[in-house]
DRENNU-145188 format. One record per residue (C-alpha): residue in one letter; x, y, z. Coordinates in steps of 0.2 Angstrom, whole numbers, padded with zeros to 4 digits, always signed. Layout:
// residues N
aXYZ/...
***
This chain:
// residues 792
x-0092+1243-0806/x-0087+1240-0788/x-0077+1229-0777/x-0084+1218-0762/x-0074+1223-0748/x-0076+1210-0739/x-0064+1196-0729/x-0065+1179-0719/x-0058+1175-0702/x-0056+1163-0692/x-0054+1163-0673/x-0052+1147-0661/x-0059+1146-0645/x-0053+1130-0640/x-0045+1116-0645/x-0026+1123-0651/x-0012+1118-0647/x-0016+1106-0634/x-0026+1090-0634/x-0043+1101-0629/x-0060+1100-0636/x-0064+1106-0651/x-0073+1126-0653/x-0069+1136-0668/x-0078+1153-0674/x-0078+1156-0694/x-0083+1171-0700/x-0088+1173-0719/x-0091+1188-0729/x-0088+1199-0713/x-0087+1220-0719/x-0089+1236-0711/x-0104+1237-0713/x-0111+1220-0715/x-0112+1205-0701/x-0108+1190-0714/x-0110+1173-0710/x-0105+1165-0692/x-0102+1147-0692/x-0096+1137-0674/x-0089+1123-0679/x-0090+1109-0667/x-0092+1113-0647/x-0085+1099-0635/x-0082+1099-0617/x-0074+1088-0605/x-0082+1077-0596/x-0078+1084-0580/x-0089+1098-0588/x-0082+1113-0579/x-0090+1129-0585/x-0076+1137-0583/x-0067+1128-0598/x-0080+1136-0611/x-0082+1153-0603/x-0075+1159-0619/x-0088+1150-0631/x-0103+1154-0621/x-0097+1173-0622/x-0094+1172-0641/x-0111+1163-0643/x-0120+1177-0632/x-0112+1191-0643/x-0112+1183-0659/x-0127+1181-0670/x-0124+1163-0678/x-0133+1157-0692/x-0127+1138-0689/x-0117+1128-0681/x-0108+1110-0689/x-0103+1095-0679/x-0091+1085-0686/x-0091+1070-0675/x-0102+1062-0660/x-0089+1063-0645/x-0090+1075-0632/x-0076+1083-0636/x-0086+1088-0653/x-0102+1093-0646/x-0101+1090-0628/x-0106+1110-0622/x-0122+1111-0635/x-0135+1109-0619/x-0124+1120-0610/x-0126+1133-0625/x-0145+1130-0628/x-0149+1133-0609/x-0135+1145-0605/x-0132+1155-0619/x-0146+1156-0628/x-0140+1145-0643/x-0156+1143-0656/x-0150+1142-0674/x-0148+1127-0686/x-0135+1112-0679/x-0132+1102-0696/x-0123+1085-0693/x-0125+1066-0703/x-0139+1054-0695/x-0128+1045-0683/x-0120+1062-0676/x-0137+1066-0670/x-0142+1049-0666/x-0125+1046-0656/x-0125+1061-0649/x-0140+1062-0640/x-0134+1046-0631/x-0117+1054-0626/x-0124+1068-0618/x-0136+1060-0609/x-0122+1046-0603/x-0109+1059-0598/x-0125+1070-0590/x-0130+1054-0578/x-0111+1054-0572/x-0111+1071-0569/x-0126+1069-0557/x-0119+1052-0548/x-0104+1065-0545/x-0110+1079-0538/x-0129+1076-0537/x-0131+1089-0551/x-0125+1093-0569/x-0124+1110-0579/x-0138+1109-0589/x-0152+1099-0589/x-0163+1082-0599/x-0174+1096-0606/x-0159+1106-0615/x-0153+1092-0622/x-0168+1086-0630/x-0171+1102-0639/x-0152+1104-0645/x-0156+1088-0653/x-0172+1095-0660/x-0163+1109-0666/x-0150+1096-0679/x-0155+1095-0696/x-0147+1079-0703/x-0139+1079-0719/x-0130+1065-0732/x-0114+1063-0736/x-0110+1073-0752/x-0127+1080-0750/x-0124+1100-0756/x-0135+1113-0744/x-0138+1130-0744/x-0141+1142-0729/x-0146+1160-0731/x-0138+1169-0716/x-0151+1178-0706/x-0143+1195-0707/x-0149+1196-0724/x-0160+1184-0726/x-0174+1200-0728/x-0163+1208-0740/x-0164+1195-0753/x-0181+1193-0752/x-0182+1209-0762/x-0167+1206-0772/x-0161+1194-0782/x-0145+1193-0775/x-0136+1176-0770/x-0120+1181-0762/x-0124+1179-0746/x-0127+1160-0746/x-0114+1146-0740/x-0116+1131-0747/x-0112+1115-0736/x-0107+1096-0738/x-0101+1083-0728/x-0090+1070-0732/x-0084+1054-0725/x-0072+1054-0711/x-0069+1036-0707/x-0064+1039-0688/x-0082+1039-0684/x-0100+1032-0688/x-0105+1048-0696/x-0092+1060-0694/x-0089+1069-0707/x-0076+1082-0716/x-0085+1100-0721/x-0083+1108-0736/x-0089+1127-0733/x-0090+1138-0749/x-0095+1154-0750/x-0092+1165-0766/x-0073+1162-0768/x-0071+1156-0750/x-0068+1139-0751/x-0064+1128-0735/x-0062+1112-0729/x-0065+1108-0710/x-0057+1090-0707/x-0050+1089-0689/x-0052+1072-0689/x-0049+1058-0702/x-0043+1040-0707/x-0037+1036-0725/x-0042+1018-0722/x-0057+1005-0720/x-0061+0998-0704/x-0069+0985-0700/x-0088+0994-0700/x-0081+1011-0707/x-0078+1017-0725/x-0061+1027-0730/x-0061+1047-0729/x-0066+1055-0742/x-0054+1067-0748/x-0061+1075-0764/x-0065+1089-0753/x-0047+1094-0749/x-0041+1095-0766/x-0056+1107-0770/x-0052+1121-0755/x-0041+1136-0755/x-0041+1136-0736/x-0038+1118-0724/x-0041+1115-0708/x-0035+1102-0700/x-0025+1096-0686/x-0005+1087-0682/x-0011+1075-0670/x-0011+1062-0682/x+0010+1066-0683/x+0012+1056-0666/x+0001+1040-0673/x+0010+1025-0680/x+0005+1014-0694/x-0006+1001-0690/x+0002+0985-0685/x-0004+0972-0699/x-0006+0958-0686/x-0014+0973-0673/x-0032+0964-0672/x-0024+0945-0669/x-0012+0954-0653/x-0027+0962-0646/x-0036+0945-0648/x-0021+0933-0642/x-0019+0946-0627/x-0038+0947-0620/x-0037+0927-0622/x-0022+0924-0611/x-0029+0935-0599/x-0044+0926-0596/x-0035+0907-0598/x-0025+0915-0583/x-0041+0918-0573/x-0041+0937-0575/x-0053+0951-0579/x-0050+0964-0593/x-0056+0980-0592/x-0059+0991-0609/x-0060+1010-0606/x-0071+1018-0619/x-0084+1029-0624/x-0103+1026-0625/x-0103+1028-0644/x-0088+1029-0659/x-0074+1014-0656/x-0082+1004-0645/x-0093+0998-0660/x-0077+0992-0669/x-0067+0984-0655/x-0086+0975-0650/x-0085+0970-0666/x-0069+0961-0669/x-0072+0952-0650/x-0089+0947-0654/x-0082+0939-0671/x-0068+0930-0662/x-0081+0922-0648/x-0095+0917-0661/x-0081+0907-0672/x-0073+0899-0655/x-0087+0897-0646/x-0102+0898-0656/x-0118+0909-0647/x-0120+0901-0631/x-0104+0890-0626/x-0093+0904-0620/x-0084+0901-0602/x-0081+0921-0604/x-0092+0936-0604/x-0091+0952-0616/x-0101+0964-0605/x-0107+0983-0611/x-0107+0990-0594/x-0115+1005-0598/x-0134+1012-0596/x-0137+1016-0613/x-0127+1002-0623/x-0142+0996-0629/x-0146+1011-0638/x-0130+1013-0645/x-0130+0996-0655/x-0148+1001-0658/x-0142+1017-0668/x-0128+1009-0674/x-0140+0996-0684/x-0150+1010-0695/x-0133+1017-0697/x-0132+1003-0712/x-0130+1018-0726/x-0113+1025-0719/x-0104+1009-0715/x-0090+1002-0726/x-0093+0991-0741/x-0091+0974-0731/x-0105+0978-0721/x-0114+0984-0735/x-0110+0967-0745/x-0113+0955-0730/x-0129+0963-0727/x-0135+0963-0747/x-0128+0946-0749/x-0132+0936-0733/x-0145+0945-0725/x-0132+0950-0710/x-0133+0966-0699/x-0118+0964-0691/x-0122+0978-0680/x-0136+0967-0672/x-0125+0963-0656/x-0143+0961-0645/x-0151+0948-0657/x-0134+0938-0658/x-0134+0937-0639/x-0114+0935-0636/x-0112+0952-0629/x-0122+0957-0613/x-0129+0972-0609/x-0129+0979-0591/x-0135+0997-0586/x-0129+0997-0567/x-0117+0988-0557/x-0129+0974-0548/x-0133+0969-0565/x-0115+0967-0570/x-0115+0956-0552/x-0126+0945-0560/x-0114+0939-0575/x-0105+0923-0568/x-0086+0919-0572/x-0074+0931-0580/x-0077+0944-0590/x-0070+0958-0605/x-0081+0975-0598/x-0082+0990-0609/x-0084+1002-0597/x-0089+1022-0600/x-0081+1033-0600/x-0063+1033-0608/x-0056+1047-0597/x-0059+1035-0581/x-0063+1051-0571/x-0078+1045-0566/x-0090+1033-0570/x-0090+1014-0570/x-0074+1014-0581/x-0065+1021-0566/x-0077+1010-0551/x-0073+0996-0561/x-0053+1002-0560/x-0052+1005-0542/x-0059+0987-0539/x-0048+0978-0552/x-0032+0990-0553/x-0026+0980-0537/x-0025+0960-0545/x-0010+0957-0554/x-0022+0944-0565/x-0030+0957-0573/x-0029+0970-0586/x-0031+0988-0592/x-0032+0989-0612/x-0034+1006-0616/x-0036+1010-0635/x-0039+1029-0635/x-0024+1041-0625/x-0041+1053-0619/x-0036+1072-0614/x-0021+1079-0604/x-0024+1077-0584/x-0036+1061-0587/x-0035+1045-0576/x-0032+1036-0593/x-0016+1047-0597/x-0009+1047-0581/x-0010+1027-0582/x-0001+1028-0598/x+0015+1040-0593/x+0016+1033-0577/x+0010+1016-0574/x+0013+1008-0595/x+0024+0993-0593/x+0027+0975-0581/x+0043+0987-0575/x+0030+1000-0567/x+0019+0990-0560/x+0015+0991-0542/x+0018+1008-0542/x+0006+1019-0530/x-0008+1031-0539/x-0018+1043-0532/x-0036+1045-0541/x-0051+1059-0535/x-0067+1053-0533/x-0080+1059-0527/x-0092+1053-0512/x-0108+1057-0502/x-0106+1060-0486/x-0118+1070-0470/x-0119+1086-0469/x-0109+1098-0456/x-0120+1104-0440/x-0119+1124-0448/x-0125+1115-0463/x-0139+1107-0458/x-0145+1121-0448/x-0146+1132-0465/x-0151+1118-0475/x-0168+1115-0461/x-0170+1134-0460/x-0170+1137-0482/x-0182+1121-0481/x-0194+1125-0468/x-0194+1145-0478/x-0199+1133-0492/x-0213+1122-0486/x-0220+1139-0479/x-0221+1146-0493/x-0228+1129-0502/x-0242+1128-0487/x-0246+1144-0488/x-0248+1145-0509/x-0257+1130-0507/x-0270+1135-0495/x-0273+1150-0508/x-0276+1139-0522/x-0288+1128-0510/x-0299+1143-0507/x-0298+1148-0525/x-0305+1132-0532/x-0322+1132-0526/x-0331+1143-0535/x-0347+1150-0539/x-0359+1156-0557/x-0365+1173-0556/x-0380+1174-0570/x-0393+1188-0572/x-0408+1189-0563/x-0418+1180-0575/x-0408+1165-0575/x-0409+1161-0558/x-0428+1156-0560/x-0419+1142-0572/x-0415+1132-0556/x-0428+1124-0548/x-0435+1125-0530/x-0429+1110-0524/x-0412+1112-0531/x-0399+1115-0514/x-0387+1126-0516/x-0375+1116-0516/x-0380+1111-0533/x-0376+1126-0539/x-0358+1128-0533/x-0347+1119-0546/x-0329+1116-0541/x-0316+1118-0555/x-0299+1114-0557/x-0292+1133-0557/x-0281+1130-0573/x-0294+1125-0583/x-0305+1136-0598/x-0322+1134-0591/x-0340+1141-0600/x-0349+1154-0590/x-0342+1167-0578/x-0334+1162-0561/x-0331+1172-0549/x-0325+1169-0532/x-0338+1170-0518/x-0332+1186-0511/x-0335+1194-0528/x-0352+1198-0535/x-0361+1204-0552/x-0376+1209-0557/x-0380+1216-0576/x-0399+1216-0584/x-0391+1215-0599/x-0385+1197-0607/x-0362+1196-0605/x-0349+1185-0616/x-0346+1173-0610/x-0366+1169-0607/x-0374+1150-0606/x-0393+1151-0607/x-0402+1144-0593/x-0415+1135-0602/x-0402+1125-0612/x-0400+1114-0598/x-0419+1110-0597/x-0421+1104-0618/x-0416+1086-0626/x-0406+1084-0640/x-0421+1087-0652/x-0424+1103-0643/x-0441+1100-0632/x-0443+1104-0616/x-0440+1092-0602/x-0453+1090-0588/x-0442+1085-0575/x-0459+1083-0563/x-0468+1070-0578/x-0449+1061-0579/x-0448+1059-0560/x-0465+1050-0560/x-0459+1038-0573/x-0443+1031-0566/x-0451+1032-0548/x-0439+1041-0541/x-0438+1059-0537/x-0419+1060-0538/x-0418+1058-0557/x-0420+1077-0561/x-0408+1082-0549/x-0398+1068-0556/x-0397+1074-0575/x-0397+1093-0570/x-0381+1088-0561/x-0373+1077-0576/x-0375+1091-0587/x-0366+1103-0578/x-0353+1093-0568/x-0339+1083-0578/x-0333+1072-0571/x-0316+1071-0579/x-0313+1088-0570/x-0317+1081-0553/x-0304+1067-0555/x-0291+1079-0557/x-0297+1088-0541/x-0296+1072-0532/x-0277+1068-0538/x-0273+1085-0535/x-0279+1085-0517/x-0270+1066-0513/x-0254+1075-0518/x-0257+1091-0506/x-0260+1079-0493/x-0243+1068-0495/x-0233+1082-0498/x-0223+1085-0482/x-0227+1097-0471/x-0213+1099-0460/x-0194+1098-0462/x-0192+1082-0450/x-0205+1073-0465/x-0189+1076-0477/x-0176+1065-0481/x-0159+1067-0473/x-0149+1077-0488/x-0131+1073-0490/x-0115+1084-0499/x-0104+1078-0513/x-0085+1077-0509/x-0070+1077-0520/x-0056+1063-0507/x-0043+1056-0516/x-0041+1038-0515/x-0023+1028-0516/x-0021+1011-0526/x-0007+1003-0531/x-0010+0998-0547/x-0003+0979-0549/x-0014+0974-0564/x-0006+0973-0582/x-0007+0990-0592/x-0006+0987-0612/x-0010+1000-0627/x-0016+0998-0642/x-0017+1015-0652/x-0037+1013-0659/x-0040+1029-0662/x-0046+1028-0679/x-0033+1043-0685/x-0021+1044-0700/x-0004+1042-0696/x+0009+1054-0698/x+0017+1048-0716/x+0000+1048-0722/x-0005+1066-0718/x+0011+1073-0724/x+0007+1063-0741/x-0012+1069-0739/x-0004+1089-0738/x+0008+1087-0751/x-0005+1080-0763/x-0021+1082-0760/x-0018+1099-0755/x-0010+1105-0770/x-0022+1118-0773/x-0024+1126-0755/x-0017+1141-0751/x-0018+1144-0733/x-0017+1129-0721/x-0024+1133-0703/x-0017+1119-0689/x-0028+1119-0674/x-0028+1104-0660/x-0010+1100-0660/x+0004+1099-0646/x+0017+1113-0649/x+0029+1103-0657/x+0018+1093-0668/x+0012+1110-0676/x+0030+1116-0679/x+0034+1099-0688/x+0020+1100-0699/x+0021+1121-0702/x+0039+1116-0708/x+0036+1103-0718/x+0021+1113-0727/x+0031+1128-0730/x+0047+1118-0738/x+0039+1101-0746/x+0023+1106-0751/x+0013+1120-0764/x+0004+1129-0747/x+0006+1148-0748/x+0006+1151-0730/x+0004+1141-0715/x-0003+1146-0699/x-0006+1142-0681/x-0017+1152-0671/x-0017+1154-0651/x-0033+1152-0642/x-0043+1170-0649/x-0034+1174-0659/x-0043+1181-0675/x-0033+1175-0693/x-0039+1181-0711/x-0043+1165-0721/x-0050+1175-0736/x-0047+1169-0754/x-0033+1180-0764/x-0047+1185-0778/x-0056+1199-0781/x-0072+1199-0783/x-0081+1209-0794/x-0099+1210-0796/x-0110+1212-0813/x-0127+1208-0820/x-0126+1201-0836/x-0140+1209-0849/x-0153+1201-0857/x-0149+1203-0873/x-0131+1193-0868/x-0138+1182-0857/x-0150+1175-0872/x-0134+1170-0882/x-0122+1162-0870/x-0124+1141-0868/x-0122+1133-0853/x-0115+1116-0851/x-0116+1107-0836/x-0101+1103-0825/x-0103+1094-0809/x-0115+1102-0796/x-0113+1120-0807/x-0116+1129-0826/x-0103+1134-0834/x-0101+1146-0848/x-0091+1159-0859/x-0095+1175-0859/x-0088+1191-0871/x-0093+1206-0865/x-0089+1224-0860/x-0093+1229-0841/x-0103+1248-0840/x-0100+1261-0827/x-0114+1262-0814/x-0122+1279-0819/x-0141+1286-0820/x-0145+1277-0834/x-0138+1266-0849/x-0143+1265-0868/x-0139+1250-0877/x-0135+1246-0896/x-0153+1246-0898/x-0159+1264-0891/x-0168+1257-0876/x-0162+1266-0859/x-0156+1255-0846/x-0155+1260-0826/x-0138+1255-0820/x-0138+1245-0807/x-0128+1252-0790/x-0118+1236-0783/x-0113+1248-0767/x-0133+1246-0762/x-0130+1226-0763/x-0131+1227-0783/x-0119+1227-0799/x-0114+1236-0814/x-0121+1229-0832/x-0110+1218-0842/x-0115+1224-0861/x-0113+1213-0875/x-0098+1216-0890/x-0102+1216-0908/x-0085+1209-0911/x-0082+1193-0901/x-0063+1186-0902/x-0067+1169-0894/x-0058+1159-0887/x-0048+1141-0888/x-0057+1128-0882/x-0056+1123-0862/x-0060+1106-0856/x-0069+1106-0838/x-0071+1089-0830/x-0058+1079-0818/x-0054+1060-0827/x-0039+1049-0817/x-0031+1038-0829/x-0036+1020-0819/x-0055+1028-0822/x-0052+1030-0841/x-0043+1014-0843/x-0058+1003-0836/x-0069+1012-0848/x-0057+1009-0862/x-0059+0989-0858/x-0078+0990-0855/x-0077+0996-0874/x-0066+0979-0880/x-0049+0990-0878/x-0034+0984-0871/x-0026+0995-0859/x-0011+0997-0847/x-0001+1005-0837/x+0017+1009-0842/x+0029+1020-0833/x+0014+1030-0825/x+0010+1032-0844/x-0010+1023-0850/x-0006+1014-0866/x-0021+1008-0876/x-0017+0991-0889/x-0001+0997-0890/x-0002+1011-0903/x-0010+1027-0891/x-0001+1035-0875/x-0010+1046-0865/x+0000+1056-0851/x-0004+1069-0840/x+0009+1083-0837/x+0010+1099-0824/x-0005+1111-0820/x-0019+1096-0827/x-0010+1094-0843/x-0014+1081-0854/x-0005+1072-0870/x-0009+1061-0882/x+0004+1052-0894/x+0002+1038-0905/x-0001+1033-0924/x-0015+1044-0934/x-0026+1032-0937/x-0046+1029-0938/x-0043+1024-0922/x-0033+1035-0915/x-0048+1050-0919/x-0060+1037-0908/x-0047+1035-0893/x-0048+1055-0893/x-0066+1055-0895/x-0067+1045-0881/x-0056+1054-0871/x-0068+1069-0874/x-0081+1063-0867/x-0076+1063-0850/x-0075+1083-0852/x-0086+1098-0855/x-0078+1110-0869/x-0083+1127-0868/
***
């Protein structure tokens, strides 16, 4: 009997103790001698997308062989340097994410991409690198179980029968998002939950978080940020309502910072339901605009999205026939993809503009023109990253007392090149078109080319044939039959070569006789026709079209550098404005307040042992690493730097055995959730050269340092065992089944009573008690009861 040596790390790479992106590297099963299992979980970027700021994870993903990487959410801070990765770092392994991460996903890379390239003319990675990270996500359900075999020994267990080195996978509901999703990762005794993100209540499209799997896993990770969020206002909707209203009334415009996909979808839809009962579909004197070049996509997604919306949707749509994601059938909100098209929209408008940051794009056009008219208004629902336009707005500018105040914002312009650089730009072009001409004279003189047959098969072609006839021309590119060779090249074989196309083929029908082009000539009268079909049937004409297109585009390609169009450079000027406009916020972010995650640690976390804090201010994390350590059952606590590398492996021991056949044909397994349980008796062997078991037959012992395990024998002389009760049951659950089977039941002192004879309690450590009169029916209630449990 051996040991697994082995251990689990995990090691951030961004996304610590500051409001950065998210990038974490976790290591399962990591040994000496074997690789484990590498999982990146999440991957964001800035928008600014500055290479710089991943350096790290495009270091990790080029040294580290990762079997998978998981996305918990849609945002660019969650998957925003996947492109990056692909193209750059060679990234190629598995991405698993829900539906609507992929689906929303792709549009937020794109959108942040087309702002990137408005910018600076160019971004850092290109449409093609996106589409395949998108092809490389696998899409899974919520609470749907998957299993990964790591690649490192993926060729091991195909010769063994050995299982330890699969992770098992599942997401679960996060609420912050459409489709984001808490992970829980198990591996052998490793088990982990990934929730960075959550919200413990319904919104208006969005079901609660699931927290099952907190209360499952040894080792949390999560984040503090939720310590600095307030408890929803209960009249929150009706003053965002009242305050875009008075706006308008007062003849202003509001702008609404967001992203291309997550919030925007609930705060559409609570303004969309306000204008349809005030105004109906088509009597609106205001506009809600999506000002946004793939908004239309988004409420496209969001519409198939149906299966991991909350309840209400569910019941409106079941019940009434209702998507209410369908904003483009309703018609009350309008889509615009540029900024003439917002032109177009009369009178005064709500705009949600991307993105949320306002470092660039239309949210931030759209502030610089506004920002100046007291009449109008900045509603900013999401706080965005440290250094962004949007947080400077809110600690400097948040308030009727600091309005007016002067703000310098970084924009970016085109503007004409210097002379020196556009006497280096005109000498690297003109190097270019050089070259260009020059390749594309070589390719002219390659294309015309000419069949070399044997000997013989020149008497195939017929006096009166020119030779022009026989000179085909060929798209260079293309897999043609016969041999071509240039016409500076010659051949000459008596014997028949591959390829070969017989001359005489070209001189039968389609039944096979020979065609007398001289007796088919006197029929139609014309002595073109044999020429004619000699020359359909080795011609195609396909083939000469792309010729043709490929010659029109020679000639309009330009020739010289004054045929070019006069380039321009990208330049970073900072622009004042004084920002006059009404500033309010509203926190929307969708997260769990701070009393709630303390109560979430303290109960739902009762079974953890390590708790790993990542994303969180400083003082955030010393809050909730204090409150952790004194209030709540957590064996340690810890927050790691940027790099650094903490052990997150589970306090057991593992030890590995293979059970013989003899025991394994007596043990009963019984069902218990997603695994079988059993109880097993037996005696463990010493791995040696051979066994020999109670019936004389010799046994090999199985070597568990090669991968494998010792022998677990069976016992003549079993002691057994009191009974164990497996299953989870809450008390509300057992009292509505106790009143679908005609009982009455309550609720008294945090004690089930059922007709006022039985009490059931639960006590410490999953205890249960059940007091009452002994009865008839006191032996059912406990019969009941059982039910609920497997009893091994």
């Amino acid at each position: 009997m051996a040991e697994a040596s082995v251990g689990s790390y995990f090691t951030p790479i961004n996304g610590v103790h500051g409001d950065e992106p998210l990038g974490y590297l976790l290591e399962l099963g990591k040994s000496d001698t074997e690789d484990g299992f590498n999982i990146l979980l999440d991957c964001g970027w800035r928008d600014t997308m500055d290479p710089a700021d991943i350096a790290d994870m495009t270091r990790i993903v080029k040294e580290t062989k990762l079997d998978c990487v998981l996305l918990s959410g849609s945002s660019f801070a969650q998957i925003g340097a996947l492109p990056y990765l692909v193209e750059h770092a060679g990234l190629s392994c598995p991405i698993y994410c829900t539906q609507p991460v992929k689906s929303m996903g792709h549009i937020t890379l794109y959108d942040i991409q087309n702002y990137a390239m408005e910018r600076n003319g160019e971004a850092p990675y290109s449409s093609a690198s996106i589409d395949e990270s998108i092809q490389l996500m696998e899409t899974l359900k919520f609470y749907e179980m998957h299993r990964i075999t790591p690649k490192t020994t993926a060729i091991m267990q195909k010769t063994s029968l050995d299982d330890t080195g699969d992770v098992f996978i599942s997401p679960a509901s996060a609420g912050n998002l459409l489709g984001s999703c808490i992970w829980h990762i198990v591996k052998d005794t490793d088990d982990i939950s990934y929730a960075p993100f959550f919200n413990h209540k319904s919104d208006q499209h969005l079901p609660p978080a699931d927290l099952t799997a907190l209360q499952k896993s040894a080792v949390c990770i999560t984040s503090a940020k939720p310590l600095d969020v307030r408890p929803v206002a209960p009249n929150r909707d009706a003053d965002i309502i009242k305050t875009v209203m008075e706006t308008l009334r007062k003849d202003g415009n509001v702008l609404i910072p967001c992203d291309a996909t997550g919030k925007v979808l609930e705060l559409a839809l609570l303004l969309e339901g306000h204008w349809f009962d005030t105004y109906g579909e088509d009597r609106s004197p205001y506009s809600i605009v999506f000002l946004c070049e793939y908004g239309e996509c988004t409420v496209a997604m969001a519409e198939q999205g149906l299966e991991y919306m909350s309840d209400k949707v569910k019941h409106i749509f079941e019940t009434r026939g209702v998507n209410q994601m369908s904003f483009i059938q309703r018609g009350i909100m309008k889509f615009c993809r540029n900024r003439s098209e917002l032109d177009d929209v009369p009178g005064k408008k709500v705009i949600f503009a991307t993105p949320s940051s306002m470092d660039l794009g239309y949210s931030l056009d759209i502030m610089l023109q506004w920002g100046e008219d007291k009449q109008n208004l900045i509603m900013i629902f999401d706080d965005s990253t440290e250094d962004s336009v949007t947080r400077r707005i809110l600690e400097d500018h948040l308030g009727e007392d600091r309005s007016g105040q002067m703000m310098l914002v970084d924009v970016w312009r085109q503007v004409p090149l210097s002379a020196e650089e556009m006497l280096a730009w005109r000498e690297k072009e003109q190097k270019r078109l050089d070259e260009e001409s020059a390749a594309a004279e070589l390719q002219r003189a390659r294309q015309r080319v000419r069949e070399i047959k044997d000997g013989d098969d020149d008497e195939s072609f017929s006096d009166e044939e020119s030779n022009a006839d026989k000179e085909l021309i060929f798209s260079p590119t293309e897999a043609t039959p016969g041999l071509f060779l240039p016409k500076s090249v010659t051949y000459k074989s008596q014997h028949l070569m591959f390829p070969f196309i017989d001359g005489d083929a070209c001189t039968k029908d389609e039944y096979g006789e020979t065609v007398n082009f001289d007796i088919l000539s006197k029929l139609h009268q014309n002595d073109d026709v044999a020429t004619a079909v000699l020359r359909d049937l080795v011609r195609d004409e396909e083939r000469d079209r792309r010729v043709r297109e490929w010659e029109a585009q020679e000639s309009a390609r330009p020739k010289t550098v004054d045929e070019l169009p006069i380039p321009k450079k990208y330049e970073k000027q900072s622009v004042a404005i004084q920002l006059k406009c009404k500033v309010m916020y509203f926190p929307f972010e969708g997260l769990a307040d701070g009393n709630t995650l303390k109560h979430v640690i303290k109960t739902q976390c009762a079974h953890t042992q390590k708790l790993v804090i990542v994303n969180s201010p400083t003082d955030l994390t010393e809050e909730l690493t204090e409150y952790a350590e004194k209030e709540c059952s957590v064996r340690s606590v810890s927050a790691p730097k940027r790099g650094e590398r903490v052990t997150i492996t589970s306090d057991i021991t593992i030890t590995r055995v293979k059970l013989d056949d003899s025991l394994m044909s007596t043990i009963r397994l019984v069902d218990c959730g997603d695994y079988k349980a059993a109880y097993v008796e037996g005696i463990v062997s010493e791995a040696s050269a051979e066994e020999t078991d109670q019936q004389g037959i010799k046994r090999r012992a199985v070597d568990s340092s090669k991968g494998k395990y010792a022998v677990l024998m069976p016992v003549r002389d079993q002691t057994g065992q009191p009974a164990t009760y497996i299953g989870e049951l809450t008390l509300r659950k057992f009292s509505s089944q106790l009143r679908g089977n005609g009982w009455q039941s309550g609720f008294r002192k945090g004690s089930l009573v059922c007709d006022d004879k039985f009490v059931l309690r639960k006590g410490e450590k999953g205890s249960v008690a059940i007091s009452g009169v002994l009865t008839p029916d006191w032996f059912k209630f406990r019969s009941k009861f059982k039910e609920n449990y497997q009893v091994l």
